[in-house]
N, C-alpha and C positions, 0 to 999 in steps of 0.2 A: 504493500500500500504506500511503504512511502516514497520507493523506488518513483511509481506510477506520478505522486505529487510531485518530486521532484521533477519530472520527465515533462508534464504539464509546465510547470515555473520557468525550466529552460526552452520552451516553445513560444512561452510566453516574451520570453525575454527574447528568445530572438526573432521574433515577430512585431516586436514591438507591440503587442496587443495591448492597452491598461487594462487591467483588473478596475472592479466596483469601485474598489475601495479608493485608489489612485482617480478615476474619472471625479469623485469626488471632493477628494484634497485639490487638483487640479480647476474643480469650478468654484471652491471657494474663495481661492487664493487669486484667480481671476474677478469673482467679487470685492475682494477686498481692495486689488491694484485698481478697481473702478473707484471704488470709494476714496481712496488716497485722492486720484486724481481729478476729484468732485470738492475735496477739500483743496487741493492746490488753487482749484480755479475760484471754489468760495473765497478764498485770502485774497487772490488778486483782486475781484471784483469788489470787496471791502476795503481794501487798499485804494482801488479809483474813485469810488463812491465817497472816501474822505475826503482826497485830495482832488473834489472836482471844482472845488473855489466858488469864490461870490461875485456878485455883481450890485453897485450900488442903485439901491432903493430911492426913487425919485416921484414922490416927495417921502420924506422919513415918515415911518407911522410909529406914535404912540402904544405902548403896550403894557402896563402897569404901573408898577415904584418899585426902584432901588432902595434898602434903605445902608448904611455904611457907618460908621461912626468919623467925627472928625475933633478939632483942638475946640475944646471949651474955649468961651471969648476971653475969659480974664488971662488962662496958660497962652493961648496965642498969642496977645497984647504984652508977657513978660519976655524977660529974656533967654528963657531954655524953652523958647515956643519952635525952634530947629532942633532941638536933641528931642524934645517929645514926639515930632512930627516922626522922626527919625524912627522912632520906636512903633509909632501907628502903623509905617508904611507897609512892617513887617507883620504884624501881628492883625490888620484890620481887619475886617470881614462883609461883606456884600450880600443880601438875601433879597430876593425879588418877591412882589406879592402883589396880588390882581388889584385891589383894594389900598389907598392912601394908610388908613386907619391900621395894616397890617395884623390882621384878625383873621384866627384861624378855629375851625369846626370844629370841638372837641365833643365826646358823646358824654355824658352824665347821667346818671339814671336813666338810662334809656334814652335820653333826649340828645338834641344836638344842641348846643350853646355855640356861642362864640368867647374865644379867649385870647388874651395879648399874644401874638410872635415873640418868645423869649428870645432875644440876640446877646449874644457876646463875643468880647475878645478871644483873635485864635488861643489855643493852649496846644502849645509845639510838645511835641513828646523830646525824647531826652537826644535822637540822634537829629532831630528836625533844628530844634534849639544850636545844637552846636554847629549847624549851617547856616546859621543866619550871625553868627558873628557879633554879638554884642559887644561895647567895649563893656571896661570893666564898672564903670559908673554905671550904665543901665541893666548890668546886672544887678545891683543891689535891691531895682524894682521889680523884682523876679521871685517867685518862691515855689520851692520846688513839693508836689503836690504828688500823690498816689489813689488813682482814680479806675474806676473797672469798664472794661474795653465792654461795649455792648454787645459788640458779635463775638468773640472769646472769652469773655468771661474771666479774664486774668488781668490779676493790677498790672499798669501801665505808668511809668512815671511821666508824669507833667509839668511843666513849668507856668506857671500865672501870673500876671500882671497885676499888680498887689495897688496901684493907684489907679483904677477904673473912672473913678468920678473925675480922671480929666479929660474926659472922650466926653463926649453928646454922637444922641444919632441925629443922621439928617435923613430926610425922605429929598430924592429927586423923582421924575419922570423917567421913565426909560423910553429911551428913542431908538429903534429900530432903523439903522442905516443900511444894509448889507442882508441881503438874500440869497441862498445857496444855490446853483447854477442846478433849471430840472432836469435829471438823469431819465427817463423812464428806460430805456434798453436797460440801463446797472439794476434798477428795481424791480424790474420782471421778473429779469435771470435770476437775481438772487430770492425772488419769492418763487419762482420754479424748481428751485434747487433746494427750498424750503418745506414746500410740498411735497417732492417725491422723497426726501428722507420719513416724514411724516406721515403720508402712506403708506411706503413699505414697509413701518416700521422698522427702522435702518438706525434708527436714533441711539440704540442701547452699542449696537455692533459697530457705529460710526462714531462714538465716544471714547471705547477701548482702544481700536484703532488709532485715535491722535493723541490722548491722553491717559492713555494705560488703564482706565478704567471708568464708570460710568456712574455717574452722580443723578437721580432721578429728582425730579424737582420738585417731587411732594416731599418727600423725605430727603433732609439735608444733615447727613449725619460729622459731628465735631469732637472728636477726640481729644482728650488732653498729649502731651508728648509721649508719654509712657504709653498711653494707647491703652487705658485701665477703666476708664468707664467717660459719659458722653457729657463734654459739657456744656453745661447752659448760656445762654447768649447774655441774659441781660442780669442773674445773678453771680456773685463771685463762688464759689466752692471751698465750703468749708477745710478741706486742704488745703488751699492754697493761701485762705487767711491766715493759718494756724502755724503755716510752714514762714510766712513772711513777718508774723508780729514773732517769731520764734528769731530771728536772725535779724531781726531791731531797726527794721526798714523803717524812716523818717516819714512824718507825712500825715493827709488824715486820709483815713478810706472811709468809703460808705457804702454800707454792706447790706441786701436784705435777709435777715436771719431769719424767718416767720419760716418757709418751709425747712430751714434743719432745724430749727428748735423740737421739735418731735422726733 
């Protein structure tokens, strides 16, 4: 009997026949080199679609408020109203909102209310801070803060701007000059190329392929580094407080205890 399979295998082989199994491996591997070069053309087509430029809007249209913070009138009118500006340039912040009043929909018992846009000064984490160069004098209006990352869940150190009330916000208009040049060929293609992954469902298999693996977007799962259990986006984890007030880390944190106090 195995004379006879071997005698098969060598006819096979030099017949060049494939086997089941090989016709197989051979169409997959053929799907897969499609898909590669489904993805080479999606990057370029994303690539032109950025870089397809504006064209100025004549006449500008109106489209909300800016709001930004800038120098209180008394700091501007002294004479460190250029070293404070100095510090604004880097630290400011720009938030856009439909509405002058900058009021946003919050739900409350059920209900929808309206509530102020809370704005503030950036807060640079600790490698952002040392790219922005402070001399040593606007260091001193700086304190360094321990704050929890909302999508990982692990203290973060901070830096804060410990004299705020010399900033005011201002509201401007936002004026719309520049319109982005229309693509519809780049837009098709790429909603073509969006659809047939989508139907085929090709999405799990075109994931692994570019990115080694495949991230579903109901469930978005976050590991600590150990890789020991999942952690939470917007609380800190009792490890990690316990390990950091344990090794005398400066700072205040704010933490919510209600679910591990049980």
């Amino acid at each position: 009997m195995k004379k006879e399979n071997s005698a098969v295998s060598d006819i096979l082989l030099m017949s060049r026949i494939r086997t089941g199994r090989q016709r197989k491996r051979a169409a997959i591997k053929a799907q897969d080199k499609a898909l590669l070069r489904l993805k080479r053309e999606q990057d370029a087509l994303s690539k032109a679609y950025r870089n397809r430029g504006c064209v100025p809007l004549e006449p500008p249209v109106m489209k909300g408020y800016n709001r930004f913070f800038v120098l209180r009138d008394d700091v501007a009118r002294s004479r460190d109203a250029t070293f404070f500006q100095g510090i604004l340039d880097k630290i400011n912040t720009t938030n856009w909102c439909a509405e002058k009043g900058f009021r946003v929909s919050k739900r409350y018992k059920r209900r929808h209310r309206y509530a102020d846009f809370l704005q503030q000064l950036y807060e640079p984490t600790e490698a952002e801070f040392k790219k922005m160069d402070f001399s040593p004098r606007a260091l001193q209006y700086f304190e360094e803060w321990i704050k929890i990352d909302k999508r990982s869940g692990k203290p973060v150190r901070k830096y804060v701007f410990t004299d705020p009330w010399r900033f005011i916000l201002r509201v401007r208009p936002n004026w719309i000059t520049q319109q982005w040049i229309h693509a519809p060929e780049l837009e098709s293609r790429m909603d073509e190329i969006d659809d047939f992954l989508d139907r085929n469902n090709l999405r799990p298999r075109f994931g692994k392929l570019v990115y080694g693996k495949y991230i579903s977007r109901r469930k978005e799962w976050r590991y600590d580094p150990e890789g020991r259990f999942l952690v939470d986006r917007h609380v800190l984890p009792y490890r990690f407080m316990k390990q950091d007030l344990e090794e005398g880390i400066g700072g205040k944190i704010f933490v919510n205890l209600k679910r591990y106090s049980s």
